[in-house]
Phi, psi and omega in degrees: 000313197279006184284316195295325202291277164330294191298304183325320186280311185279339169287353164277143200260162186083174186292168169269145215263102195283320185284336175298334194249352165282317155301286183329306153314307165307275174358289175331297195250062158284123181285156181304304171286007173265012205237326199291328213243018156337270165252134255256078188219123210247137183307143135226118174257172195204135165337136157292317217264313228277171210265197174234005201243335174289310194277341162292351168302297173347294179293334177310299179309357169213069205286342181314299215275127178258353173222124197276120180276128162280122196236140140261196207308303182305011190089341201261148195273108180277342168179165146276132196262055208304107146014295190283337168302286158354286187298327154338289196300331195266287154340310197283317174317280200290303176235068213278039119344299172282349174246347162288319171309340184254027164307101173278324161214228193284297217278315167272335160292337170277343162328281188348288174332311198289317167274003178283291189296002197274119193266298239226119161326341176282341188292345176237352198243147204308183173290156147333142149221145185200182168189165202247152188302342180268341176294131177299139180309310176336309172288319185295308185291330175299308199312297203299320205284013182248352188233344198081031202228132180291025180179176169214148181274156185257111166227165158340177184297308171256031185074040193239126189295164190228322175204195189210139166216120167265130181007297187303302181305304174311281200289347156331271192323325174303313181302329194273010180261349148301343190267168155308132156304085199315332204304313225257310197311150173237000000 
């Protein structure tokens, strides 16, 4: 990886920008908790049990958040919800009509089913995805981009959430280590 890195860098034309890759690094390993509170984007957690036709009120109240935390009774996190998942799930309920014409094969029709039949928010939502305020962002963006997901929940020692950082947060902090440090300009 760091070979791959390296080349990359000699293949840019003009000189290399030392301090751009010093900032870069630095960025990467920036803890989760200097990030979350970048922007004003609020956890929503919601029942393994709640109805999915209930947690879109819920989610309405916070259209910033894109992602849905799933808790059981202890608080602890079980699982995460996508927005677009959500909606899905609702549409197949109320008019499953508007999502059956775009069935392309096996895989999405046994969705399809799934989300029909979905009663209970565990019946549609994804595995945990998360990270702890000591995890670096670099790890945090492998996470979302290895799952696809516009976000991650922050949580504790025992797997109970503490905040949400979202993407949009990540790439700030990444946009601000391409500028220059005015400190530095000469």
């Amino acid at each position: 990886m760091v070979r791959r890195v390296h080349a990359f860098w000699r293949k840019m034309p003009g000189p290399v920008d030392r301090d751009l890759i010093n900032r870069s690094r630095q960025a990467r390993q920036t803890l989760v908790s200097a990030c979350v509170d970048l922007l004003p984007i609020d956890p929503v957690l919601v029942s393994d049990g709640a109805d999915p036709l209930t947690v879109v009120r819920q989610a309405a109240a916070h259209p910033a958040t894109r992602l849905l935390g799933v808790v059981d009774a202890q608080g602890v996190l079980v699982g995460v919800l996508p927005i677009l998942r959500l909606a899905e799930t609702v549409v197949a309920r109320v008019s499953p009509e508007t999502l059956l014409a775009g069935l392309a094969d096996l895989e999405e029709a046994a969705r399809f089913g799934s989300e029909v039949a979905a009663r209970r928010v565990s019946d549609v939502m994804l595995p945990p995805a998360s990270v702890t305020a000591g995890d670096s962002i670099d790890e945090a963006f492998r996470r979302m981009h290895a799952r696809h997901l516009s976000g991650l929940y922050v949580v504790d020692d025992a797997g109970r959430p503490t905040g949400y950082l979202d993407l949009l947060e990540l790439t700030v902090r990444y946009l601000e280590a391409l500028e220059p440090d005015p400190s530095t300009a000469g």
